[in-house]
C-alpha positions as CSV (number, residue, x, y, z in Angstrom):
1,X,114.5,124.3,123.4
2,X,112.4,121.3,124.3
3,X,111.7,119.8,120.6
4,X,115.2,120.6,120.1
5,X,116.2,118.7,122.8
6,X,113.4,116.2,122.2
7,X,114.7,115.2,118.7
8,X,117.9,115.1,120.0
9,X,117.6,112.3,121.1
10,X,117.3,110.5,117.7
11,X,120.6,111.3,117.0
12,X,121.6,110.1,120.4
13,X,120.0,106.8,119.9
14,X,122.1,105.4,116.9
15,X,125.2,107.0,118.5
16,X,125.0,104.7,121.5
17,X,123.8,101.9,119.8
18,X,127.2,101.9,118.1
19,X,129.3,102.9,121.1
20,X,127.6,100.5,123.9
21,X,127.0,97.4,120.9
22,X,123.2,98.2,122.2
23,X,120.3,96.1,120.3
24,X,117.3,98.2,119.3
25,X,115.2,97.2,122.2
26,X,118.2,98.2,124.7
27,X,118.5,101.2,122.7
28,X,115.4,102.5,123.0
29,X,115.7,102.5,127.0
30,X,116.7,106.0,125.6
31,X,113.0,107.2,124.8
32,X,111.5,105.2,127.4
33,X,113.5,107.4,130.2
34,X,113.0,110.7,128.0
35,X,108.7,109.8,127.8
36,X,108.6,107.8,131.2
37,X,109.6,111.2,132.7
38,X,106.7,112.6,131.5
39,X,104.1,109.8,133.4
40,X,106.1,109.9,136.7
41,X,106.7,113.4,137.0
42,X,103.6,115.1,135.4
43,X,101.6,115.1,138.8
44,X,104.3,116.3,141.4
45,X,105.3,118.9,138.4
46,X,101.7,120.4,139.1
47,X,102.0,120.2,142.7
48,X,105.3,122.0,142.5
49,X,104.3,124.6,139.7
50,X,100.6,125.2,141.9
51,X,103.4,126.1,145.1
52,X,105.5,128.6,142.5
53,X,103.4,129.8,140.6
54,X,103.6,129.5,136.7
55,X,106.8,131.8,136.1
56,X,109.2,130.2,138.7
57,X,107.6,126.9,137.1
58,X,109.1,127.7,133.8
59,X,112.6,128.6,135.6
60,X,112.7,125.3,137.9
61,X,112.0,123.4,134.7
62,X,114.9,125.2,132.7
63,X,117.3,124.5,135.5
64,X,116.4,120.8,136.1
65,X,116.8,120.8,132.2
66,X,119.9,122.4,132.2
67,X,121.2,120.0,135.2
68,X,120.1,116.7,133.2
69,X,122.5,117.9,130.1
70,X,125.3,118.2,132.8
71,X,125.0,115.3,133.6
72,X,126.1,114.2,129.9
73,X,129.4,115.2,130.9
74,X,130.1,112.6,133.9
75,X,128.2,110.0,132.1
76,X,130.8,110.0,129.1
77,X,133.7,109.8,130.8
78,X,132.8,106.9,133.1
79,X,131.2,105.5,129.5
80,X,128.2,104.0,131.3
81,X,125.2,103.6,130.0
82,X,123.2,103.8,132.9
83,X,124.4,107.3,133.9
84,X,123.6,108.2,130.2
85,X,119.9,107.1,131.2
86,X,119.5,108.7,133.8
87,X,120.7,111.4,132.8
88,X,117.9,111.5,130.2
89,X,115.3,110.8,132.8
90,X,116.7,114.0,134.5
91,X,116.5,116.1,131.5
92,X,113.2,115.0,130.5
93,X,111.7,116.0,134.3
94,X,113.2,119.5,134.0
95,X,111.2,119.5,130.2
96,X,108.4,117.9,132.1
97,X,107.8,120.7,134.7
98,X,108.5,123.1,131.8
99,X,105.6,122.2,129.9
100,X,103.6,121.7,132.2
101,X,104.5,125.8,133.7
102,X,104.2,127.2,130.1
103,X,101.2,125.6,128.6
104,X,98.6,126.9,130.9
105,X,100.7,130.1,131.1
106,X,100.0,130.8,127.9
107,X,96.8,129.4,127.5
108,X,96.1,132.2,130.0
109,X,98.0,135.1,128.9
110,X,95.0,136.8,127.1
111,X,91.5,136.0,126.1
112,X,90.2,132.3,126.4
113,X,88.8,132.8,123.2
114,X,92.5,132.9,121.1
115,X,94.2,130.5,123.7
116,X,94.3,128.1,121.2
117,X,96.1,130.1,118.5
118,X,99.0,131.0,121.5
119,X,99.4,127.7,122.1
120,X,99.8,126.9,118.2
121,X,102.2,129.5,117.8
122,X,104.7,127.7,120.6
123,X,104.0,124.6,118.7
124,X,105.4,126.4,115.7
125,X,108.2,127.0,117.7
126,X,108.5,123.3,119.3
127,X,108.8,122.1,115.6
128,X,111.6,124.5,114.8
129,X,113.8,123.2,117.5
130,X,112.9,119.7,116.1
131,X,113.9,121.0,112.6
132,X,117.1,122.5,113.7
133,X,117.9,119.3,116.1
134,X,119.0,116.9,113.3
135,X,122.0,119.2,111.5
136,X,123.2,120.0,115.2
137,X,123.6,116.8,116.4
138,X,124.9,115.4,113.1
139,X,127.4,117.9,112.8
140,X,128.7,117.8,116.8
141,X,127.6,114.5,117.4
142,X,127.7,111.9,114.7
143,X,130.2,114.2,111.9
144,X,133.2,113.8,114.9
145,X,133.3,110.8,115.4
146,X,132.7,109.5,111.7
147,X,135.5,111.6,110.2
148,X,138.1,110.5,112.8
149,X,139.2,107.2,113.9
150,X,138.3,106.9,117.5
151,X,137.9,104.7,120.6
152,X,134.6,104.1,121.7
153,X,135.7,106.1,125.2
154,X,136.1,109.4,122.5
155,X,132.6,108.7,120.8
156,X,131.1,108.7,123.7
157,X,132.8,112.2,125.1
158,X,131.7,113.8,121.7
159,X,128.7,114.4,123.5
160,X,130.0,116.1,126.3
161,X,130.5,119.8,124.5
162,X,127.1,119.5,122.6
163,X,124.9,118.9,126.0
164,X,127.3,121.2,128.1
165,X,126.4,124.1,125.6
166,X,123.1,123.1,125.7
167,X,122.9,123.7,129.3
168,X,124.7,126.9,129.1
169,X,122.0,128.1,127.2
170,X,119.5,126.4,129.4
171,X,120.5,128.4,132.3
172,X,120.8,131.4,130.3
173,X,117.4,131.2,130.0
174,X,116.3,130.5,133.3
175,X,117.9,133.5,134.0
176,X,116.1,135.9,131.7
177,X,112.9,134.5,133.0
178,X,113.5,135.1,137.0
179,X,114.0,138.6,135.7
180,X,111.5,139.1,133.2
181,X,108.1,141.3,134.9
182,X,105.8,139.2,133.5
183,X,102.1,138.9,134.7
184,X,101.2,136.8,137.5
185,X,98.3,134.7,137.3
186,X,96.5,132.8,140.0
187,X,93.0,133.0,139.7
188,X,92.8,130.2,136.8
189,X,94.5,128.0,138.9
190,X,92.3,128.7,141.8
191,X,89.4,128.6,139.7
192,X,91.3,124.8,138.5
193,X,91.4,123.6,141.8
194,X,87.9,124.2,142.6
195,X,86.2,122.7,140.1
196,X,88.7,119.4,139.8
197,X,87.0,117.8,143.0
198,X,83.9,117.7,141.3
199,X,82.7,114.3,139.7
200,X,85.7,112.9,137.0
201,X,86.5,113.5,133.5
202,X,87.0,109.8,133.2
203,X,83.3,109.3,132.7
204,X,83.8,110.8,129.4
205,X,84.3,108.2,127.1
206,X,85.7,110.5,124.4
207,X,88.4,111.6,126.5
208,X,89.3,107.9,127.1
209,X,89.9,107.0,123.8
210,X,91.5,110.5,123.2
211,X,94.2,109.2,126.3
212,X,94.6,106.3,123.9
213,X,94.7,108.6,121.0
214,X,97.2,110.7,122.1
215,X,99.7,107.3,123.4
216,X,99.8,106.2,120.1
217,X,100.0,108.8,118.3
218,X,103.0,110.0,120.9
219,X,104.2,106.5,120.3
220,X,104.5,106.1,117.0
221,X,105.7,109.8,116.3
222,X,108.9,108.4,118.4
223,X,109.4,105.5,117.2
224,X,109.3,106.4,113.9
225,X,111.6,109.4,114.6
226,X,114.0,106.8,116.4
227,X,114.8,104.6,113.8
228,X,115.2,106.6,111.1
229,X,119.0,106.6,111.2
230,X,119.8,103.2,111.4
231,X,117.0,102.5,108.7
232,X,118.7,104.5,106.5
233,X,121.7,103.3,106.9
234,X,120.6,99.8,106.4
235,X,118.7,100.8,102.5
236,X,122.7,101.8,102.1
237,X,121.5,104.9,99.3
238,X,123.7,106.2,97.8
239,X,125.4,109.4,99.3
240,X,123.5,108.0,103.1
241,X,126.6,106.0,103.7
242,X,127.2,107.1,107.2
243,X,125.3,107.5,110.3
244,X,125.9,111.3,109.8
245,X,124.8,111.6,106.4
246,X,121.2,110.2,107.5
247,X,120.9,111.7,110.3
248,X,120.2,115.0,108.7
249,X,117.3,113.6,106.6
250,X,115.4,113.5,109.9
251,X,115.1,117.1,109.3
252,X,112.3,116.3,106.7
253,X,110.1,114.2,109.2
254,X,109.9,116.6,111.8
255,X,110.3,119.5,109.3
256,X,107.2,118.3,107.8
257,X,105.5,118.3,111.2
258,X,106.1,122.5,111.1
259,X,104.8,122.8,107.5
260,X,101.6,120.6,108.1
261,X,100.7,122.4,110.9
262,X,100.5,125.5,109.2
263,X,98.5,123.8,106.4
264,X,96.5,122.1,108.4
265,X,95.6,125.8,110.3
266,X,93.9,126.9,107.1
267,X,92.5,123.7,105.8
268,X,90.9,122.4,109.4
269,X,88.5,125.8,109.3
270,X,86.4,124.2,106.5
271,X,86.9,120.4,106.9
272,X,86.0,118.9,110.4
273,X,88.4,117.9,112.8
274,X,87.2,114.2,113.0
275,X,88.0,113.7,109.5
276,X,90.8,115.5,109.0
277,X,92.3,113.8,111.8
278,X,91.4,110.6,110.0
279,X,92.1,111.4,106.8
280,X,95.7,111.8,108.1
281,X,95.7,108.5,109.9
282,X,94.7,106.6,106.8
283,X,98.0,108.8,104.6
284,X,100.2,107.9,107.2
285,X,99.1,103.9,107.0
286,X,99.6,104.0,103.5
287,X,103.3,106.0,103.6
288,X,104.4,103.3,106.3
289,X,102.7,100.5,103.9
290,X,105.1,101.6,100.9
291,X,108.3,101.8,102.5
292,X,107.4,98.4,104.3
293,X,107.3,97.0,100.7
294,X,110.2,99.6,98.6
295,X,113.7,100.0,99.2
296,X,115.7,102.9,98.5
297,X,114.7,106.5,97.8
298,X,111.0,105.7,98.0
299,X,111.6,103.9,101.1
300,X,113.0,106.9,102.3
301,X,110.6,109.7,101.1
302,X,107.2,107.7,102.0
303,X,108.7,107.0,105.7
304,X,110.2,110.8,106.1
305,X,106.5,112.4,104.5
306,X,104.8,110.9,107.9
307,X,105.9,113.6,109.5
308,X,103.4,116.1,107.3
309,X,100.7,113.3,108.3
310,X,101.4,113.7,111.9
311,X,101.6,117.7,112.0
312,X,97.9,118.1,113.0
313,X,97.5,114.9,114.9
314,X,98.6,115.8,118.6
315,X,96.5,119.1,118.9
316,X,93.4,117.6,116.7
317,X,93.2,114.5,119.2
318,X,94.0,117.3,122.3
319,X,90.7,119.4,121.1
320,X,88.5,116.7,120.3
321,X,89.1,114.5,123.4
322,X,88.1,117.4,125.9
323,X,85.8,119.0,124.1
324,X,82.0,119.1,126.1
325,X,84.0,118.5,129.4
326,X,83.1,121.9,131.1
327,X,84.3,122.2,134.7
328,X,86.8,118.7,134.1
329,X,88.9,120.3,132.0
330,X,91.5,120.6,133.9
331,X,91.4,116.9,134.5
332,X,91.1,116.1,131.1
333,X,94.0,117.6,130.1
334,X,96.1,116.2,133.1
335,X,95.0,112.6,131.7
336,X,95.8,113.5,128.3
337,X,99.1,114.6,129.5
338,X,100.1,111.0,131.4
339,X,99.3,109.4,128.3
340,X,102.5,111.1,126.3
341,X,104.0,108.1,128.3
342,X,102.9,106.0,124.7
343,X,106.5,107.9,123.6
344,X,108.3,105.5,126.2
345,X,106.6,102.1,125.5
346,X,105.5,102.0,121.9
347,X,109.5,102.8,121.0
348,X,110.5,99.8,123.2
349,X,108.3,97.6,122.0
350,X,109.2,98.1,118.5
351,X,112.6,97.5,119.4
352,X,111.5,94.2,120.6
353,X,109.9,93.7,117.0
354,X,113.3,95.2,115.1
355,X,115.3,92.8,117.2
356,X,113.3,89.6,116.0
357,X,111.9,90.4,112.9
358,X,114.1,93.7,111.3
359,X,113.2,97.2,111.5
360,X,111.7,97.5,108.0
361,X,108.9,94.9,109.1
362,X,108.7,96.3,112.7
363,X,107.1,99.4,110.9
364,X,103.8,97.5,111.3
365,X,103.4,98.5,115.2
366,X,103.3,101.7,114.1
367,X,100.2,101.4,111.4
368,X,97.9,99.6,113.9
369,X,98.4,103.1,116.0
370,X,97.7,104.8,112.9
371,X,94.7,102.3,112.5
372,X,93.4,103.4,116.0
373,X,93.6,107.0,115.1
374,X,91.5,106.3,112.2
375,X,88.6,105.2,114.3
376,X,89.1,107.7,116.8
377,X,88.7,110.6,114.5
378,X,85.4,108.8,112.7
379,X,83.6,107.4,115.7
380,X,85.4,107.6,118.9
381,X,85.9,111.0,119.2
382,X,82.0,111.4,119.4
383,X,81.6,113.9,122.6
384,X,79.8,111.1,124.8
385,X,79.2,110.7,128.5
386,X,79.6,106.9,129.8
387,X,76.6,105.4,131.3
388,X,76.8,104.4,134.6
């Protein structure tokens, strides 16, 4: 549900560019209230999740969630913007506390040594909904209004019905897990809370280039995935004529993200993560390069094959950045979580660039992330404790 609803909002972003006459920048206010979510409401998630314990965690997240896509409804029919924003930012807390519930859940939920292949599995998962995402919202979203001619009062309310299922099923959920019997677990957390007052993770220079790691890796993941649609549009290929039609090509870049991951499972156990991780980096610099300098279907295909690139990127740069902390683990990870907040500014600021420049040459912001992966997987991801 949340990389569904995540990649959602890719479809959402050309959809109100068109309806509010947005620029790219103002447009991307839509992924800087989805990912600025994640840095404001991260820390208060814990305190609240640490209060309910990790399964009433994962049902406060799913009905925060489900609240956000209600508030689709209201925002539609004023046709504000704002409200539309907000209404994101709402959403993306309720995702927020979610992850933040599930992800240690499951870490815990059996032996430490085969955490990590639980937590790939949901990731196998995440990528489905963000493989699914694209038809849905073409279909509901971007199909209704194309293949009608309609005010920009009715393109706006064809989002009502998509987020007001959405939230049905949302709450459905939330349901099924205030009922299920699962296991309740406390100790870790105790265990987490103990050990978090002693010294800091941040003297780990590894993990502080891993919290840059991870921003722009987040960041250029998003922004990528955000103007696909409209860059599309604008290499006018044939049979991508309408915002619909492109908009279910997205499937391919996040589709890729599933399939690489699986891959990248069976390849990583002979080739070290440092250079994997790079090795990736310097594809994805070189895909961006091409459709920088192509137009039409190779334009297309190098941008949409990032998404394989990226697949092993966010839990490579996880692993590697808190590897050798011991007891600051726990801190470690909460660091690495803030800095998802890359997915709010890196966007923005390529909107800036797409404004001024176009959003074929803005593609460069993106490779100098790329470019900073690169180094992090060959040198800076070097376990490494800072000299006082």
């Amino acid at each position: 549900m949340w990389g569904f609803i995540t990649c959602l909002n890719d479809i959402l972003i050309p959809h109100l560019k068109g309806i509010f006459d947005l620029t790219y920048a103002q447009a991307m206010l839509i992924q800087f209230c989805f990912f600025g979510a994640y840095f404001i409401v991260s820390l208060p998630a814990g305190v609240l999740v640490k209060k309910l314990g990790y399964q009433y965690g994962i049902v406060s997240g799913l009905i925060i969630a489900a609240m956000g896509c209600l508030l689709f409804y209201p925002a539609a029919s004023m046709h504000s913007y704002p409200v539309f924003l907000f209404a994101l930012f709402v959403l993306a807390a309720g995702i927020t506390v979610l992850q933040v519930s599930a992800n240690p859940y499951v870490s815990c939920l059996g032996k430490p040594e085969t955490a990590s292949s639980r937590l790939t599995l949901t990731q196998a998962f995440n990528s489905l909904g963000t493989t699914v995402a694209p038809f849905f919202g073409a279909y509901l979203i971007l199909n209704e209004t194309a293949e009608a001619m309609v005010n920009a009062q009715q393109q706006a309310e064809a989002v009502q019905m998509p987020y007001v299922l959405l939230a049905a099923m949302l709450l459905i959920l939330a349901a099924i897990f205030a009922k299920l019997k699962l296991p309740h677990i406390e100790h870790q957390q105790a265990q987490e809370s103990s050990s978090s007052s002693m010294g800091s993770a941040w003297q780990y220079s590894h993990l502080v280039l891993g919290a840059v790691g991870i921003f722009v890796y987040v960041g250029a993941e998003v922004a990528i995935g955000s103007f696909l649609v409209n860059y599309f549009h604008e290499l006018q290929i044939p049979g991508l004529e309408t915002e619909a039609q492109a908009a279910k090509y997205i499937a391919y870049y996040w589709g890729g993200a599933m399939v690489g991951r699986f891959i990248g499972g069976l390849a990583m156990q002979k080739i070290a993560a440092g250079k994997a991780l790079a090795f990736n980096a310097v594809a994805a610099i070189l895909l961006i390069a091409i459709t920088m300098v192509s137009d039409g279907q190779l334009a297309m295909w190098s941008i949409l094959l990032v998404g394989l690139c990226n697949s092993i990127m966010f839990p490579t740069i996880f692993s590697l950045a808190v590897t050798g902390l011991g007891r600051h683990t726990s801190q470690g990870s909460g660091v690495l979580c803030l800095a998802i907040v890359g997915g709010a500014i890196i966007p923005l600021a390529q909107g800036l660039l797409a404004d001024m420049l176009g959003v074929q040459t803005s593609f460069f912001l993106p490779i100098i992330c790329y470019a900073f992966i690169v180094f992090y997987g060959l040198v800076g991801s070097k376990p490494k404790l800072k000299q006082a």
